[in-house]
Legacy VTK file of the C-alpha trace (Angstrom):
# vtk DataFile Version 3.0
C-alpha trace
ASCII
DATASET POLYDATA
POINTS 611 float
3.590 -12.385 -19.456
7.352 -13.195 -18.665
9.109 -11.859 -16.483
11.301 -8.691 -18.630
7.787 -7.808 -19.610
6.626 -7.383 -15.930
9.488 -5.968 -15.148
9.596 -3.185 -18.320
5.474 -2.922 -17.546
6.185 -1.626 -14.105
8.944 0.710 -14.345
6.732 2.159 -17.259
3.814 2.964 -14.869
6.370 3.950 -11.974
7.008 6.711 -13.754
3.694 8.015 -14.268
2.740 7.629 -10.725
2.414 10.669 -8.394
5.600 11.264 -6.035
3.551 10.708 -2.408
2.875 7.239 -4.327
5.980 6.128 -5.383
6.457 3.247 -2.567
2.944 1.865 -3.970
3.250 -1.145 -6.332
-0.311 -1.047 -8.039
-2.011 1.889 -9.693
-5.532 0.986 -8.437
-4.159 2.080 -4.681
-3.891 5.978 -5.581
-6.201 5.840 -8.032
-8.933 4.253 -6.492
-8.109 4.460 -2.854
-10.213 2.232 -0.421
-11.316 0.670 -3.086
-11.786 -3.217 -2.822
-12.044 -6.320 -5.328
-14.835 -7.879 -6.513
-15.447 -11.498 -6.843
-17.281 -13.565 -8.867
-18.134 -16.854 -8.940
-17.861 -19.423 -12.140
-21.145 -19.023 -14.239
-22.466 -16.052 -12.148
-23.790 -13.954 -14.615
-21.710 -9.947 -14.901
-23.681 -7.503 -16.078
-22.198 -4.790 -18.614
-22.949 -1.341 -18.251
-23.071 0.876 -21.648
-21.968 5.004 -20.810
-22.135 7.962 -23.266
-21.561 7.596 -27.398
-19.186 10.191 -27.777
-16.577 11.656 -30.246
-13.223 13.284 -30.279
-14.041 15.692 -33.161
-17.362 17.087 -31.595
-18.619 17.897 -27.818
-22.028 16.510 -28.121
-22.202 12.990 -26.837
-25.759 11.010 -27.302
-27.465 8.355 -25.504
-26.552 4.934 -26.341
-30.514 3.704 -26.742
-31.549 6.552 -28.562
-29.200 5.222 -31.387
-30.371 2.475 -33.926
-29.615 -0.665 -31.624
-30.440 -3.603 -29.858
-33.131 -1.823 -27.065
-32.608 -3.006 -23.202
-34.974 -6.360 -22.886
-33.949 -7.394 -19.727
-35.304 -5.785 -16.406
-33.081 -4.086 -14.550
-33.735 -5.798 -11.225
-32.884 -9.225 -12.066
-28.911 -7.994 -13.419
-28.445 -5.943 -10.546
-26.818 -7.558 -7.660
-25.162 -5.994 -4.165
-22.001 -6.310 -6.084
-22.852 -3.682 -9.030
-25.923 -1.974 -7.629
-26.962 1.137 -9.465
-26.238 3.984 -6.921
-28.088 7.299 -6.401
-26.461 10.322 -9.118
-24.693 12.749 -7.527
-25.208 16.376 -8.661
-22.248 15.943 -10.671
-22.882 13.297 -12.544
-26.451 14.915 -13.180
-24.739 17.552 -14.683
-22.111 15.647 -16.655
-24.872 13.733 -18.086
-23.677 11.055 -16.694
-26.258 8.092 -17.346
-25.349 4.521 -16.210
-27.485 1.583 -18.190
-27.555 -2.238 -18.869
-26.711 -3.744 -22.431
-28.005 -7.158 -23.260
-25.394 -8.973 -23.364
-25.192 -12.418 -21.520
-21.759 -12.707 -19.904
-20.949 -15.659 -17.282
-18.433 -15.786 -15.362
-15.548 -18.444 -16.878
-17.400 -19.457 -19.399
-16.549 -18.515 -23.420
-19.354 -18.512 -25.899
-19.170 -18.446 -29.667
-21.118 -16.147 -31.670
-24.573 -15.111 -30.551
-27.537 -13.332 -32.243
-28.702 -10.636 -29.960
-31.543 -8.905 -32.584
-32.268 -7.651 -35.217
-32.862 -3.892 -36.326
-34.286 -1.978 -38.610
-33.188 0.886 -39.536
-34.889 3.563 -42.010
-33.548 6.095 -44.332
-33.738 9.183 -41.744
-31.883 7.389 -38.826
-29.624 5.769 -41.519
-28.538 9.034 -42.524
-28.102 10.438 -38.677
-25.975 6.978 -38.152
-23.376 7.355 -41.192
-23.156 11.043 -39.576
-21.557 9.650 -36.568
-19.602 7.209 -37.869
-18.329 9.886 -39.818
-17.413 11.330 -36.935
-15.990 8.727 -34.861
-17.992 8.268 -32.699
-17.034 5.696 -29.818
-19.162 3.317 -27.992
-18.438 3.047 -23.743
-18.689 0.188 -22.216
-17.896 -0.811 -19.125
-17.449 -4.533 -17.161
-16.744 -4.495 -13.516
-16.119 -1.013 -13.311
-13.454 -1.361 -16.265
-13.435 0.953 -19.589
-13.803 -1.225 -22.456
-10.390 -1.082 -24.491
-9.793 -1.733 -28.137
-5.965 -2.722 -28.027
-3.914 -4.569 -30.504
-0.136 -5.832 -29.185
1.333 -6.443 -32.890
0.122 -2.524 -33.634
1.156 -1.326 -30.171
-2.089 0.921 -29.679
-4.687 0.623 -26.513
-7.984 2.910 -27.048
-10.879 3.018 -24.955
-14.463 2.250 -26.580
-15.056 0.845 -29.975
-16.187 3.023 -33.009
-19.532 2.631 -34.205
-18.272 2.028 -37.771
-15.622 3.005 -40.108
-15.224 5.121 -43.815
-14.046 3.944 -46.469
-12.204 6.258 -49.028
-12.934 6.454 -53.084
-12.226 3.535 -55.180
-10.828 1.394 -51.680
-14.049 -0.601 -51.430
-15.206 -3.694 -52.964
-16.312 -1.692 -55.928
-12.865 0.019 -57.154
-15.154 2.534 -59.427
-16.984 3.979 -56.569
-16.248 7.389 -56.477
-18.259 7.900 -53.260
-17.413 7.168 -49.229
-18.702 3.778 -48.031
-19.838 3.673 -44.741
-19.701 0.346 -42.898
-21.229 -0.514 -39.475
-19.652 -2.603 -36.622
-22.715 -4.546 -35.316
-20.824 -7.975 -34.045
-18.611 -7.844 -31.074
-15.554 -10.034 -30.039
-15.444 -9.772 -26.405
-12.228 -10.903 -24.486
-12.028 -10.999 -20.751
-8.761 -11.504 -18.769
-8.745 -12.819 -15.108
-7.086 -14.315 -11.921
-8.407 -17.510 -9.770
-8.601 -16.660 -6.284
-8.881 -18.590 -3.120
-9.048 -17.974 0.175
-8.372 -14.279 -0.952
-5.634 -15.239 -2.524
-4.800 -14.768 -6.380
-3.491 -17.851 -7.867
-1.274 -17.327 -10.941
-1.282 -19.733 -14.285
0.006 -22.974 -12.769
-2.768 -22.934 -9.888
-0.317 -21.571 -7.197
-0.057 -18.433 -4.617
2.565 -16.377 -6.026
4.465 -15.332 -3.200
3.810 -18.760 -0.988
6.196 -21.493 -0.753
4.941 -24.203 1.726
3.085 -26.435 -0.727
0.110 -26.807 1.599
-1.001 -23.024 0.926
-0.798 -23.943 -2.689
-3.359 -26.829 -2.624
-6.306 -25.438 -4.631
-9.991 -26.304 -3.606
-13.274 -26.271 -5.430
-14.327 -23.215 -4.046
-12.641 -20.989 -6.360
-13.699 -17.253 -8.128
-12.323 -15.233 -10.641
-11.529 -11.147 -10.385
-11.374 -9.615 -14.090
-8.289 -7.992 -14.865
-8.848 -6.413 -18.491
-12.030 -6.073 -20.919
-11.310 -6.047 -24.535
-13.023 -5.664 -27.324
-12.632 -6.540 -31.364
-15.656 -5.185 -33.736
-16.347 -6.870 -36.718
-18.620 -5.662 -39.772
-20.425 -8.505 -41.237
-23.356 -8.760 -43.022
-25.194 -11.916 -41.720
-27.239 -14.427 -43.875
-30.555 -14.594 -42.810
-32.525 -17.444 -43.268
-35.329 -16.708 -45.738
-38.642 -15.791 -44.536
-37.709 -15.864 -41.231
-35.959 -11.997 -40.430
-38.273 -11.505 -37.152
-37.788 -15.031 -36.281
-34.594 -15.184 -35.468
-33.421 -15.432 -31.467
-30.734 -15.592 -29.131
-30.060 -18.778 -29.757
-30.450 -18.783 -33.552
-27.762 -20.435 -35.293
-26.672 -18.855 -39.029
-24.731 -19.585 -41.342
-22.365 -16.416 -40.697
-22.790 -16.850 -36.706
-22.325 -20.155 -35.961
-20.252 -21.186 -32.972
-18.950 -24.188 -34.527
-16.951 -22.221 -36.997
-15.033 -20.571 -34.913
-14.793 -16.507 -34.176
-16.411 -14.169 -36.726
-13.588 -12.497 -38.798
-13.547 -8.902 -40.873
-13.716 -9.581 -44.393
-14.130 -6.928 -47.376
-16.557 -9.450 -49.003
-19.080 -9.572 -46.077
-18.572 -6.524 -44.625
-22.003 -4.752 -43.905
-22.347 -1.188 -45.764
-25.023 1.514 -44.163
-26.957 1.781 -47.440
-30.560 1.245 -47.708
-32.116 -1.080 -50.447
-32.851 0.355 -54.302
-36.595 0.890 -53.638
-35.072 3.167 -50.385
-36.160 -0.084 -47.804
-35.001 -0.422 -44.186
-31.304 -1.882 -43.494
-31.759 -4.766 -41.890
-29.317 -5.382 -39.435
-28.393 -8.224 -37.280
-26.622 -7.517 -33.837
-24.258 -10.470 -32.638
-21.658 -11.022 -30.151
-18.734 -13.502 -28.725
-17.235 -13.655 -25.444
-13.791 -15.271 -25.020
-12.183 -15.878 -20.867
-8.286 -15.889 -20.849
-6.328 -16.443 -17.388
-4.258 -13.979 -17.097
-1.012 -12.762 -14.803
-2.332 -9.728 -14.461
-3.145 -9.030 -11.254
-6.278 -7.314 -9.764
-4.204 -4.371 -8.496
-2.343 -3.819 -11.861
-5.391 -4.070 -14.059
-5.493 -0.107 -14.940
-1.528 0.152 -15.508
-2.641 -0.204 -19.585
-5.276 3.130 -18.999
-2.394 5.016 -18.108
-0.054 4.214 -20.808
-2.125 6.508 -22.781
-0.851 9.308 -20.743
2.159 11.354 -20.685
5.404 10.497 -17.800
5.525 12.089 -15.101
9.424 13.002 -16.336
7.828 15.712 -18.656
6.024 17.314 -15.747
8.778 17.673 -13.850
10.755 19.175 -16.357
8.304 21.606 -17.074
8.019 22.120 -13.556
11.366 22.956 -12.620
11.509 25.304 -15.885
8.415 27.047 -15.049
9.650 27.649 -11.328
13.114 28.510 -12.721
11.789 31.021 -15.406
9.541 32.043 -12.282
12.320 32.434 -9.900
14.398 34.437 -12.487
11.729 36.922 -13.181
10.876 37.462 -9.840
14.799 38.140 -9.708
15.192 40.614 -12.177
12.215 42.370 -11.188
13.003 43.230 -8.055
16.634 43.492 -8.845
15.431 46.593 -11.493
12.408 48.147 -9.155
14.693 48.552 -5.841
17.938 50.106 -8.114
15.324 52.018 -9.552
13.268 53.539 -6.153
16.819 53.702 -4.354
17.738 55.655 -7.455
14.578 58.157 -7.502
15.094 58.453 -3.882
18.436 59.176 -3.995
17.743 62.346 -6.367
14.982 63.732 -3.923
17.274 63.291 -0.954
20.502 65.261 -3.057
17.479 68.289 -4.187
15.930 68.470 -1.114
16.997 71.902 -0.731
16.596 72.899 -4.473
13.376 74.209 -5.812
13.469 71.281 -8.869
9.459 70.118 -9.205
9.306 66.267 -8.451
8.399 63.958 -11.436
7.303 60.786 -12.332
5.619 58.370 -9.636
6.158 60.611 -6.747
3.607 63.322 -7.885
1.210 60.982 -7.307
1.119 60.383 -3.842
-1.458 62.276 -3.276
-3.738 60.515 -5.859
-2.625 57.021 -6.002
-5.328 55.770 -3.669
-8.027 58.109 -5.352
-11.246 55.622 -5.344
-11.730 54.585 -9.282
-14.119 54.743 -11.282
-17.207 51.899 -11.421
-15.788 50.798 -7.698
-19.045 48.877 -7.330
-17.795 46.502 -10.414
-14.481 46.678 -9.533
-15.342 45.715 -5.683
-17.515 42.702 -6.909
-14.843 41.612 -9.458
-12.308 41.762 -6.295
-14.422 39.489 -4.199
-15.470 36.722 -6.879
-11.710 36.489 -7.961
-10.896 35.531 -4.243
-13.435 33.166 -3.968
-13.106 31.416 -7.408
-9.054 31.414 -5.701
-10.112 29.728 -2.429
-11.910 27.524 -3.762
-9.621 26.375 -6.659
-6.642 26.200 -4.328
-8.918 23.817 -1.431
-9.990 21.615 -4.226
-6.349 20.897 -5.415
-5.421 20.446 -1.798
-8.302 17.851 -1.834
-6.754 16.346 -4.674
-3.542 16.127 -3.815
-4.418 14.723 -0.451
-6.732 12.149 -1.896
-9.658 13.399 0.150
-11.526 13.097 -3.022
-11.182 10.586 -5.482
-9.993 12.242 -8.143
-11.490 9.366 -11.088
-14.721 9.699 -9.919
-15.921 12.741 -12.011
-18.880 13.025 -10.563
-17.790 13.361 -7.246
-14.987 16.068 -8.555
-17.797 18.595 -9.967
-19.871 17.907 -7.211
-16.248 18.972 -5.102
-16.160 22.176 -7.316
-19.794 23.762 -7.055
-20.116 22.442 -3.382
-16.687 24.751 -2.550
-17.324 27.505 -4.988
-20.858 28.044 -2.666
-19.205 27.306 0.602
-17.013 30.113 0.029
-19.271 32.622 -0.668
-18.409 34.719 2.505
-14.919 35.150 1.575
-16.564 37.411 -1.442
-19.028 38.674 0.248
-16.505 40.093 3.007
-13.887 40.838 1.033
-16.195 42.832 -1.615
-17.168 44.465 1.346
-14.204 45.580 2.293
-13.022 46.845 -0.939
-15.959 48.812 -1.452
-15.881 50.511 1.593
-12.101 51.792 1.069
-13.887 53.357 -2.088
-16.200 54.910 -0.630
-19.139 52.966 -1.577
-22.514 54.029 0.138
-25.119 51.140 -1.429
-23.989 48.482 1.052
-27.317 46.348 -0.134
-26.344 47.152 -3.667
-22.859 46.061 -3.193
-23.818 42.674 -1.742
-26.207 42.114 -4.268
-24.545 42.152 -7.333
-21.972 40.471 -5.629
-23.820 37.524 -4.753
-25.653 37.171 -8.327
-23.184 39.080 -10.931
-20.659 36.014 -11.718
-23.377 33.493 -10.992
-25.605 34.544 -12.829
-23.620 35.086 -16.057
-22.545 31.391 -15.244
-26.058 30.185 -14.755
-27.588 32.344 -18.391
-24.576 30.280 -20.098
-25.939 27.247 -18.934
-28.880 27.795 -19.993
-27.894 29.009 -23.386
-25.981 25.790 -23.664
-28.244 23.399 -22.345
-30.937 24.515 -24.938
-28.724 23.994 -27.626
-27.398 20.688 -26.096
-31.521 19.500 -26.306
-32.624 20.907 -29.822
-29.303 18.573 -30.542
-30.253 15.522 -28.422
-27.504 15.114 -26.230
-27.196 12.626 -23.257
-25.521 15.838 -21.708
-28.811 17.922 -21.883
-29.608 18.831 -18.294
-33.378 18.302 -16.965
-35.178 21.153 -15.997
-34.998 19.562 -12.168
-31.397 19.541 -11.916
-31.866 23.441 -13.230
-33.831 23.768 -10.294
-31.518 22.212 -7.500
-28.760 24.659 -8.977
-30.658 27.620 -8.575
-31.741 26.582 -5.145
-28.357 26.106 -4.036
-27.549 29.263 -5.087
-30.735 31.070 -3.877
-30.563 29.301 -0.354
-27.060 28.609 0.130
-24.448 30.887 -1.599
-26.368 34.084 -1.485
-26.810 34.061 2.502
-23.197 33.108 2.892
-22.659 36.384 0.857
-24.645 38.119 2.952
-23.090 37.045 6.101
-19.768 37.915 4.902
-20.653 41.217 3.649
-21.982 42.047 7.285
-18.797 41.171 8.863
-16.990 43.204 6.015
-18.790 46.028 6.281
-18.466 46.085 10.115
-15.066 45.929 10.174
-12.403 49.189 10.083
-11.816 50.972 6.869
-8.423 50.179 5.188
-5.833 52.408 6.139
-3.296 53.998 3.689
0.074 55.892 4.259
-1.272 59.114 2.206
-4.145 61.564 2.030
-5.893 61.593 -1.260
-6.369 65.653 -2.836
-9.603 66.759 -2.947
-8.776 68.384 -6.543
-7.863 65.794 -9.033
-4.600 65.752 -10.857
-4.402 66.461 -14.741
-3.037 63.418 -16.229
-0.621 63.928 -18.973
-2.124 63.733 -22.970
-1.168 60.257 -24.242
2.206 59.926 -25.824
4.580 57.339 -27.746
5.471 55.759 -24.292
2.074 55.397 -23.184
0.951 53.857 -26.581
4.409 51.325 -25.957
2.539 50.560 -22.407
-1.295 49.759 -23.939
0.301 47.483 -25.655
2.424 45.770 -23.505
-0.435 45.998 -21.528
-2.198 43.802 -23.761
0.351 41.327 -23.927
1.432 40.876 -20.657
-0.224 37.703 -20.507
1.666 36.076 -22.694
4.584 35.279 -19.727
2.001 33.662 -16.889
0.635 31.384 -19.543
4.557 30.267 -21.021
4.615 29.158 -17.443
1.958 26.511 -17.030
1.440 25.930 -21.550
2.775 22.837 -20.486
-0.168 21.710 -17.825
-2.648 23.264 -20.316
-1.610 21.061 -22.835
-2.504 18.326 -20.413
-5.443 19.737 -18.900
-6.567 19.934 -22.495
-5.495 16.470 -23.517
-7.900 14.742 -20.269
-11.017 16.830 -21.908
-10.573 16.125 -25.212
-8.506 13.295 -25.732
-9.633 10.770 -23.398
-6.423 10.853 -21.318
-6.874 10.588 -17.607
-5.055 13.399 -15.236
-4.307 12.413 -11.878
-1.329 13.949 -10.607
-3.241 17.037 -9.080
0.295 17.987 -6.807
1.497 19.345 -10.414
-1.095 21.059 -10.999
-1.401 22.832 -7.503
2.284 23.982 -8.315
1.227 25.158 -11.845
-1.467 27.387 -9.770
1.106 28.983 -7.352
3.850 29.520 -10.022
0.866 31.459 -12.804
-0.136 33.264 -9.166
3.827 34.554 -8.619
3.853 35.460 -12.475
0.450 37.211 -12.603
1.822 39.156 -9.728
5.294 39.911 -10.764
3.960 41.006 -14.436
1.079 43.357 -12.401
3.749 45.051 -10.431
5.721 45.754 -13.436
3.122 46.892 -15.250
1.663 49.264 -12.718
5.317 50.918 -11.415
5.427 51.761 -15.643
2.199 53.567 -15.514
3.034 55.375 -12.192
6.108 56.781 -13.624
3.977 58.284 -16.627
2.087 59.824 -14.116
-1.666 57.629 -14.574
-2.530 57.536 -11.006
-5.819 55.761 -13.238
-4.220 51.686 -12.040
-7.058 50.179 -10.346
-8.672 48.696 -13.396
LINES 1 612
611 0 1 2 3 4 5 6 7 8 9 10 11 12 13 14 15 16 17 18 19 20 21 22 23 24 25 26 27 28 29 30 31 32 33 34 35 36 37 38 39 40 41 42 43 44 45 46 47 48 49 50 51 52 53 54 55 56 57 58 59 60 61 62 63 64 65 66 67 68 69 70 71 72 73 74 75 76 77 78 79 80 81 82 83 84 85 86 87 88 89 90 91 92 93 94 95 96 97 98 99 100 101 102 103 104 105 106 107 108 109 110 111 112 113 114 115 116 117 118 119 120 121 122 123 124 125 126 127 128 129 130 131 132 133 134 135 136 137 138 139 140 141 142 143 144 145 146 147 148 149 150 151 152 153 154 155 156 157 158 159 160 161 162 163 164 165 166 167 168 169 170 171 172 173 174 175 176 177 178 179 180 181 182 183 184 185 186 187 188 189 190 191 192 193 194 195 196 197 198 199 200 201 202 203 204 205 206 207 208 209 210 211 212 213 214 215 216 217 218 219 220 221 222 223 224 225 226 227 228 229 230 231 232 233 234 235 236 237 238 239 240 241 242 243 244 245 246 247 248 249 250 251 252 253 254 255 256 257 258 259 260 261 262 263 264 265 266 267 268 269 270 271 272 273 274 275 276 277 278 279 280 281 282 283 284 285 286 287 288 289 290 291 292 293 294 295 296 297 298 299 300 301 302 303 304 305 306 307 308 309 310 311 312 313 314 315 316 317 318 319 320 321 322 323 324 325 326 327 328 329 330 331 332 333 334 335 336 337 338 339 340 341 342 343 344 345 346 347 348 349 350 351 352 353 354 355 356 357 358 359 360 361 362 363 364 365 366 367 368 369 370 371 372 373 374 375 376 377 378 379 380 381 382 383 384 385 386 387 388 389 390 391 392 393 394 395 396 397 398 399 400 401 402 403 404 405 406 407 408 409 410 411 412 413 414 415 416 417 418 419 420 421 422 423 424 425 426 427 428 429 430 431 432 433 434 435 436 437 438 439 440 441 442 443 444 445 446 447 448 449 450 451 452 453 454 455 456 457 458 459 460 461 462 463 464 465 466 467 468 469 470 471 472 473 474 475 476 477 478 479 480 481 482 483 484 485 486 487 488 489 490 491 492 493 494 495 496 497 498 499 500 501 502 503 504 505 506 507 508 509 510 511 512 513 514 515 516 517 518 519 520 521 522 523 524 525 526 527 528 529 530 531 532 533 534 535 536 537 538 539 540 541 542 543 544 545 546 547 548 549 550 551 552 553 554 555 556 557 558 559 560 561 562 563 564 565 566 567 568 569 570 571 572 573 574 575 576 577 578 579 580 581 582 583 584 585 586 587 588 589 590 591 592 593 594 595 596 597 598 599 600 601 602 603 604 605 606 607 608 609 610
């Protein structure tokens, strides 16, 4: 890499980086804090981990082995070592379906190979047809190699995209038969691996001439024997081919079996249309045959360690388009907030102005001040409303201590796992806050069924939550998805909720029921007051009504769109400080758009605004 490049590399990531981290050279240090290298030594072996087989056009990701491939061979045990040690699943990643598992691929470290047999498969009609389905699809293979995404990335085409595709389509009359009037589906079943990394010694990385960068005095720069590597990038370049098996001899062939289209000495294994392998069975409707190979190719690299995941976050937007939208959202904040109050003080000072000037006149009041004797009139279904009160400051709480998490790096915010484990851990600790503020709401109503009250508050929201799970989950196993969730991970979510989040509910609601009714500055008529037939006005308000949401979300569109990219696009969203302002400006709107919206409906005389 020379030097412009490294130079026009960095200031590219700079300005994606989050603004507490701006005096940090490396992305690794915010996004991965505490996080140290590992380092190998030449010829020790790296195991590669394979995640979920997942798509951008569908939501149901499936297990890598339950696919027609090469099945794990090699026990666990002996690839494991202190350095990538399978850890215990958090309830998060249990969730997520998050399973971690060994491929069989033999990678040393420093050392290339040329192509290598890894087994053969076959595969019949019925899982043939549930194959060309996903590579329809597009669906994308995970791996990962020292806790690094496989990439697919091409410098002449200027594209970087994690995982490899199973396969590819082919349209009409593009394949090797030009009257084909069909798809042709081809499978990718030989890998190109290429691994970029650093010498180190003595800690230090060395760069392409053998010296520490940064070091003049030429006796730091003497190199020893003692040397390892630390991998900086993990690429990855399928290839379809159809190998030439020797005859007689398709469960014969090995690891180490030379053919004539994998042979080391020949150099790397190239896509060509003649020899590409199509996901057809035979005439007579007999098994595809299909031989799995691979390649692994070591490049030094002046990359360093601490700059490896700059090239994950080119994928994602700059950090210049969140602040824009930032500073319009709080200025289209700050000028509604403006003219709102601007228009409801002239307007009070206006309708107080007329009471004080016909004080002494016998003129009947109208509009929001005949209502002051029913504006705090207890509403109707106050044990729903109460219990909708509560969970919304809860699911609050908790949203607004996670991003504070986040922003304060308290929780690593790449580690999804831990994230969802963050979210349901919070969302349960702060069942109190619902429990006493439910409490307290239904007591200012009136409410009499204290046990009722705390009841539906602790299981209402839940447990819709909980029966959509479930719901889902079903239809995520009839489908076969690594995501399905197993009946004991069911089992440790109703038991948190059971033993954790329904006696913090409890407790609150015993404080909350304990403490003072809410005082108001009016006394509410026994005798309730006729409200007004529906007119043209209050039609114009129902529907405003209705689209009063349309202002909070042009607010924060902009963070949804990003939000929405990280779920379904594969982008990765770190700059949670954003997204905490995003939170307090939709809060300001919501609230601005609810006073508005409730002044209108007191002036039409619907004391009815609770709901």
């Amino acid at each position: 890499m020379t030097k412009e490049a490294a130079e026009l590399r960095s200031e590219h990531v700079k300005k994606k980086k989050p603004i507490l981290s701006r005096k940090s050279d490396s992305a690794s240090k915010w996004l991965f804090p505490g996080i140290s290298p590992e380092e190998y030594e030449l010829e020790e072996e790296i195991p590669v981990f394979v995640e979920l087989v997942d798509s951008m056009k569908t939501r149901v990701p499936y297990n890598y082995y339950n696919l027609p491939v090469c099945q794990r061979t090699k026990n666990a045990s002996t690839m494991i070592t202190k350095k990538n040690k399978e850890k215990r699943k958090n309830l998060g990643q249990n969730l997520m379906g998050m399973k971690t598992e060994i491929v069989d691929y033999e990678i040393h470290a420093g050392r290339s190979t040329g192509c290598q047999t890894l087994c053969i498969v076959e595969i019949p009609p019925t899982p043939l047809k549930f194959l060309r389905k996903l590579v329809k699809q597009q669906y994308r293979v995970h791996l990962t190699l020292d806790h690094l995404p496989i990439l697919m990335r091409s410098a002449k085409m200027n594209y970087a995209i994690r995982g490899y595709p199973l396969g590819f389509v082919v349209p009409p009359g593009m394949a090797e038969e030009p009257n084909r009037m069909e798809e042709t589906y081809y499978l990718y079943n030989h890998l190109r691996f290429s691994i970029y990394y650093t010498m180190v010694e003595d800690g230090f990385e060395l760069d392409s001439d053998g010296k520490v960068e940064g070091i003049i005095n030429d006796n730091m720069n003497v190199i020893g024997d003692n040397r390892s590597i630390r991998i900086t990038a993990f690429d990855v370049f399928p290839v379809s081919v159809n190998h030439e098996l020797p005859v007689g001899e398709d469960d014969q062939v090995m690891k180490d079996t030379v053919l004539a289209t994998c042979d080391p000495s020949k150099g790397p294994v190239l896509n060509d249309i003649h020899t590409y392998l199509p996901l057809e069975t035979g005439s007579a409707g007999d098994p595809l045959v299909v031989t799995y190979s691979y390649e692994v190719a070591w490049f030094q690299s002046d990359v360093k360690w601490a700059d490896r995941w700059d090239i994950y976050l080119m994928e994602s937007p700059d950090n210049e388009i969140h602040y824009f939208s930032i500073v319009n959202s709080l200025m289209f904040t700050t000028f509604l907030i403006s003219i709102v109050a601007v228009i409801m003080v002239r307007a009070l000072r206006r309708d107080l102005a007329e009471q004080s000037d016909l004080e002494e006149l016998t003129t009947e009041e109208s509009g929001w001040k005949l209502l002051h004797g029913d504006v705090f009139r207890p509403p109707n279904h106050r044990l729903i409303l109460s219990v909708v009160i509560g969970t919304g400051c809860q699911i609050g709480t908790s949203v607004v201590l996670n991003l504070l998490f986040f922003t304060l790096k308290l929780i690593p915010i790449m580690k999804k796992g831990q994230v969802l484990t963050s979210i349901l851990l919070l969302y349960v600790f702060t069942g109190s806050i619902a429990g006493y503020t439910s409490a307290r709401a239904y007591k200012y109503f009136q409410g009499k069924g204290w046990k009722r009250n705390t009841l539906t508050t602790a299981a209402l929201f839940p447990g819709m939550l909980v029966t959509l799970f479930i719901f889902l989950n079903l239809f995520l196993t009839y489908k076969g998805a690594a995501t399905a969730v197993s009946l004991f991970t069911i089992f440790k979510i109703f038991s948190l909720w059971i033993c954790a989040s329904t006696p913090l509910v409890f407790i609150g609601s015993y404080f909350g029921f304990r403490a003072d009714k809410i005082e108001v500055p009016t006394r509410t008529n026994q005798i309730l007051r006729f409200i007004p037939e529906s007119n043209q006005q209050v039609k114009t308000f129902r529907k405003l009504a209705f689209l009063s949401g349309i202002l909070p979300f042009g607010a924060v569109c902009v963070e949804i769109y990003f939000i929405m990219g990280a779920l379904w696009l594969h982008q990765i969203y770190f700059i949670m400080s954003f997204l905490l302002v995003a939170c307090l400006i939709l809060t300001a709107t919501s609230s601005t758009v609810s006073m508005v919206l409730t002044y209108y409906q007191l002036c039409h005389e619907d004391h009815r605004w609770w709901w």
